[in-house]
C-alpha positions as CSV (number, residue, x, y, z in Angstrom):
1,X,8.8,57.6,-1.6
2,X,9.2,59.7,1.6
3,X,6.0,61.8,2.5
4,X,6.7,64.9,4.0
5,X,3.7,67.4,5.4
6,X,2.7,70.1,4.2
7,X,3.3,72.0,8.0
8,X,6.8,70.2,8.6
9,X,7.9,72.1,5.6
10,X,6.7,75.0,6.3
11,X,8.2,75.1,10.0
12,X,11.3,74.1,8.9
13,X,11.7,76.6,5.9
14,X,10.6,79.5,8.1
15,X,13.7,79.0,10.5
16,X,15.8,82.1,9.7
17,X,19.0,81.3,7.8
18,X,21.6,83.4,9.9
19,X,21.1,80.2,12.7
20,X,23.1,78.3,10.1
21,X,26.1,80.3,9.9
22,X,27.1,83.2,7.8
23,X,28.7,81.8,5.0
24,X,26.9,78.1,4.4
25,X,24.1,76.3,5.2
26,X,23.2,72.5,5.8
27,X,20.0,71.3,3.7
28,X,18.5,67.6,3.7
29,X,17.6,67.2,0.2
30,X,14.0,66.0,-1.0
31,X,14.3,64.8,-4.4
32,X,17.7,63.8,-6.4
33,X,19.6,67.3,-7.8
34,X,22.5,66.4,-9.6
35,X,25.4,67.3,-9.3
36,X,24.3,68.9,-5.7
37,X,23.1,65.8,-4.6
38,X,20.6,63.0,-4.3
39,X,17.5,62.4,-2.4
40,X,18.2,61.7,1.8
41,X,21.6,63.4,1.4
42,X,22.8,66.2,3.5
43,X,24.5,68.8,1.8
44,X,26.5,72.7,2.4
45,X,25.2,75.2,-0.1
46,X,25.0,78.9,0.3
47,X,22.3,80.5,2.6
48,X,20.6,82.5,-0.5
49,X,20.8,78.9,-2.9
50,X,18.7,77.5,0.5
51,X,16.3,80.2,1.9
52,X,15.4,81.4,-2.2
53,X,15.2,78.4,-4.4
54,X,15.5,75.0,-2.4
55,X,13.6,75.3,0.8
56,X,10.4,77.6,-0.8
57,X,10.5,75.1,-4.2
58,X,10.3,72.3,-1.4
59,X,13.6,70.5,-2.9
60,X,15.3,70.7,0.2
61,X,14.7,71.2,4.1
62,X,17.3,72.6,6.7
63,X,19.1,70.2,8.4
64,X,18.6,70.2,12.3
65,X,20.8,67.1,14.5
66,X,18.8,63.8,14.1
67,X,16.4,65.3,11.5
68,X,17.8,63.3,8.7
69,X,17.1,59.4,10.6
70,X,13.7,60.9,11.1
71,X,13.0,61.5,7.9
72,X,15.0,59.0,6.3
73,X,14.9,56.2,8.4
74,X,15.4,53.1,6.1
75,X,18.5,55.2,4.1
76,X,20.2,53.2,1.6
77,X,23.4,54.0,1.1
78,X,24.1,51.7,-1.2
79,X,21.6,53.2,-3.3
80,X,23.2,56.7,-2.9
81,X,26.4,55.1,-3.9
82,X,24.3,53.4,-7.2
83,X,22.9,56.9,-8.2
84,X,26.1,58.6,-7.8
85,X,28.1,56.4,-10.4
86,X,25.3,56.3,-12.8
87,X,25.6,59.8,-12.9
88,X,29.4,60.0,-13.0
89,X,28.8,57.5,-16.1
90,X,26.9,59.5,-17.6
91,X,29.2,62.8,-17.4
92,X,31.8,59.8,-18.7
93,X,29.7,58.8,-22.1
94,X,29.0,62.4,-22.6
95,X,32.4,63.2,-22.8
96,X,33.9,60.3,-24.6
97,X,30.9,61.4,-27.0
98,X,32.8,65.3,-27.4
99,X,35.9,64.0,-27.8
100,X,37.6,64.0,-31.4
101,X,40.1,61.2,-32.1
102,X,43.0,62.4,-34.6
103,X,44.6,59.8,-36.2
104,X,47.8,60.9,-39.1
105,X,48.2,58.6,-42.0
106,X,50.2,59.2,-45.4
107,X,48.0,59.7,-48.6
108,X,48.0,58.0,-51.9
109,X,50.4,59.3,-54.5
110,X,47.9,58.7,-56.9
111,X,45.0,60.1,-55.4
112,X,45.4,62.9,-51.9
113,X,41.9,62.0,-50.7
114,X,42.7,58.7,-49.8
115,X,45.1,56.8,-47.5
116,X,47.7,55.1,-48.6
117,X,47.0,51.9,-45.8
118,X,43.0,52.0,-45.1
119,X,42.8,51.5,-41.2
120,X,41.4,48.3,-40.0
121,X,39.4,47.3,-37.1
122,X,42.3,45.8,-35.0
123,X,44.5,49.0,-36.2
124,X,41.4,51.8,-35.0
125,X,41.1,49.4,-32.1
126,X,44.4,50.4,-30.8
127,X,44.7,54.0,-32.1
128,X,41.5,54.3,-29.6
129,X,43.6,52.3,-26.8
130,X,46.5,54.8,-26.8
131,X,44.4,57.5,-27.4
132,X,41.9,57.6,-25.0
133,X,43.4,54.9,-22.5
134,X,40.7,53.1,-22.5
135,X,40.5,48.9,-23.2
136,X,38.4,48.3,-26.3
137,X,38.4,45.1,-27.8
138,X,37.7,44.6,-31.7
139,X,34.2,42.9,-30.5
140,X,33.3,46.6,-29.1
141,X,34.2,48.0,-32.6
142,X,31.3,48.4,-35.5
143,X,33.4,48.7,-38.7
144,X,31.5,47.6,-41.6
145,X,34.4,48.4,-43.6
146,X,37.7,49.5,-43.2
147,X,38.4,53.6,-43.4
148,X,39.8,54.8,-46.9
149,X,38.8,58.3,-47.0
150,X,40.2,61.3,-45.1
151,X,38.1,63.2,-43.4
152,X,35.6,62.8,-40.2
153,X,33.2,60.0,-39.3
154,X,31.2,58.4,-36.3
155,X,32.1,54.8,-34.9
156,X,30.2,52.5,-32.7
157,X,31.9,51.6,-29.5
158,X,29.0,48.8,-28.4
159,X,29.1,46.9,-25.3
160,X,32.2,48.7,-23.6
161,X,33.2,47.5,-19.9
162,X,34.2,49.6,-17.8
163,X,35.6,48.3,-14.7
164,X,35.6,51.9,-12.8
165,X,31.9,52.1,-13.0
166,X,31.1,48.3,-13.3
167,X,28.9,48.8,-16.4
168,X,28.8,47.9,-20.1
169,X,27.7,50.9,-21.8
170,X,27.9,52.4,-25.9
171,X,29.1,55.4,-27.0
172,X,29.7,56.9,-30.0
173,X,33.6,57.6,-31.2
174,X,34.0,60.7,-33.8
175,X,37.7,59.9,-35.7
176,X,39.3,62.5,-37.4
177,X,41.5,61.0,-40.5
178,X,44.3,63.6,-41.3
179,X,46.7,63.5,-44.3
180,X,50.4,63.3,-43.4
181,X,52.5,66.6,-44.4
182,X,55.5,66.2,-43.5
183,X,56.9,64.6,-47.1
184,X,55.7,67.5,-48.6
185,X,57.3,69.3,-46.5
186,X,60.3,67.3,-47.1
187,X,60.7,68.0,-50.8
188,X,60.1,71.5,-49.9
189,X,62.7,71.5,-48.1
190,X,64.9,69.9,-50.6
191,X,63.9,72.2,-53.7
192,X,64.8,75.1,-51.2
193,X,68.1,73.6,-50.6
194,X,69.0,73.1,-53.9
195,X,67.6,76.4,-55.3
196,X,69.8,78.3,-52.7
197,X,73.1,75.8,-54.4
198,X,72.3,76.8,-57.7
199,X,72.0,80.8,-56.7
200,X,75.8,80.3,-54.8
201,X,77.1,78.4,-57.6
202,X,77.2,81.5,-60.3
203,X,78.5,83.7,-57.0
204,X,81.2,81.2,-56.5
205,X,81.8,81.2,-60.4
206,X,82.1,85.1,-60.7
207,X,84.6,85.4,-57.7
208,X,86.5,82.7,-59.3
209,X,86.3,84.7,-62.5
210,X,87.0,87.9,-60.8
211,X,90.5,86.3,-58.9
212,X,91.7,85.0,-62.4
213,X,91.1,88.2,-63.9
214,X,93.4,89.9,-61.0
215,X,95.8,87.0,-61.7
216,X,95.9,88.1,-65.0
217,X,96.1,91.8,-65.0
218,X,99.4,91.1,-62.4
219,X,101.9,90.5,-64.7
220,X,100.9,93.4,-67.4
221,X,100.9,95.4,-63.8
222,X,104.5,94.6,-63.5
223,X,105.2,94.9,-66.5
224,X,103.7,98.6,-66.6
225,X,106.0,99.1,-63.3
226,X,109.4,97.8,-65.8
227,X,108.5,100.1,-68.7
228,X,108.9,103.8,-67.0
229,X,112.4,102.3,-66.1
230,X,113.4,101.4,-69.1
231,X,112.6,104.6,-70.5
232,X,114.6,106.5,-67.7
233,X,117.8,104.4,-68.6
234,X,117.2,105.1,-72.6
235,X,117.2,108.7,-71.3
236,X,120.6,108.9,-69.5
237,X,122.1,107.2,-72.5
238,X,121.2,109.1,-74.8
239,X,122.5,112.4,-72.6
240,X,125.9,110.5,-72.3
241,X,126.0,109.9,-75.8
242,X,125.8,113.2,-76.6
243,X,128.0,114.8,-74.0
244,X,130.8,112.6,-75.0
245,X,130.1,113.5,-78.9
246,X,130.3,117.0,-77.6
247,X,133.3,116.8,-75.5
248,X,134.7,115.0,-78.8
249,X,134.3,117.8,-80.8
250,X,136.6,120.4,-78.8
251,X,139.4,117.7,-78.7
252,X,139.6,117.1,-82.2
């Protein structure tokens, strides 16, 4: 632990922050604030973040050349390094820890509650895999039994390595089971398309109906048409008929 006095502190936080620049100002921080930064490391925040919380709270100091090898003389960086992935890790878990895997799976006909295949541990081993490109290995995985049921439930991912941070950690893995719509929607589909055939089909009937009915009335059409002729012909018989009878008459 690095002692600092009580006076060295107080003549380095009296120094007036507009030396520093106008916009940022380099601090040497005291004790590890994450995800600012760690003990020994010199960091840029903004003059107010250093002249009203970090230098008065003695969590930081302003930086000044060759300050920091003063006051950190045996640095490790190594150490720095250490801290900075074990807090990266932790960010990591936390977020595995948020995320929701959703994995779709077709019910039972008999029952809709339940899946039709229950997923095993080498299947949810995989569906995590592709999921959430990671590389879990059925050993990680604590499945007591395999998962029936739709709905949402915890698993245990113990003992995961992870080559990025060079750590085995555990996390816990919420999966989301949802039931498979899309063969309902299917035979929706299908009872549509038929219900629309069987509303054409009496459409299609009628206009047949309605064409053989014109077919039909044709003929007595024409056959109206002939009748008026006839009658004109009858007519000019007749009148010929009786002019001749007439004429017949002064003859005789």
């Amino acid at each position: 632990m690095i002692r600092i006095f009580s006076s060295t502190v107080k003549l380095l936080s009296s120094v007036p922050v507009q030396n520093f620049g106008k916009t940022r100002a380099k601090v040497i921080l005291i004790q590890d604030l994450p995800p600012l930064g760690f003990e020994g490391e010199e960091v840029t925040v903004k003059p107010g973040h250093a002249s009203l919380d970090l230098v008065p709270k003695k969590k930081a100091v302003y930086s000044f050349p060759g300050l920091r090898k003063r006051m950190f003389p045996n640095f490790d960086e190594k150490l720095l390094a250490r801290k900075r992935s074990d807090y990266d890790l932790k960010l990591f878990v936390r977020k595995l820890e948020t995320v929701e895997l959703k994995i779709v799976k077709p019910a039972t006909p008999v029952n809709p509650l339940f899946l039709k295949d229950p997923i095993t541990k080498k299947e949810l081993t995989d569906e995590i895999n592709i999921g959430l490109n990671l590389n879990v290995t059925q050993d990680n995985v604590v499945l007591d039994e395999d998962l029936y049921k739709f709905g949402k439930t915890a698993v245990l991912i113990k003992d995961y390595y992870s080559e990025k941070y060079d750590r085995h950690f555990s996390f816990r893995l919420q999966i989301d089971l949802i039931k498979m719509e899309i063969q309902a929607a299917v035979q929706k589909g299908k009872e549509k398309g038929e219900g629309k055939k069987k509303e054409k089909a009496p459409k299609e009937v009628e206009a047949t109906n309605v064409e053989a009915k014109t077919e039909e009335k044709k003929p007595e059409e024409k056959k109206a048409e002939e009748k008026p002729e006839e009658k004109k012909g009858d007519a000019k018989k007749a009148e010929e008929f009786l002019k001749l009878r007439f004429m017949s008459q002064y003859v005789d």
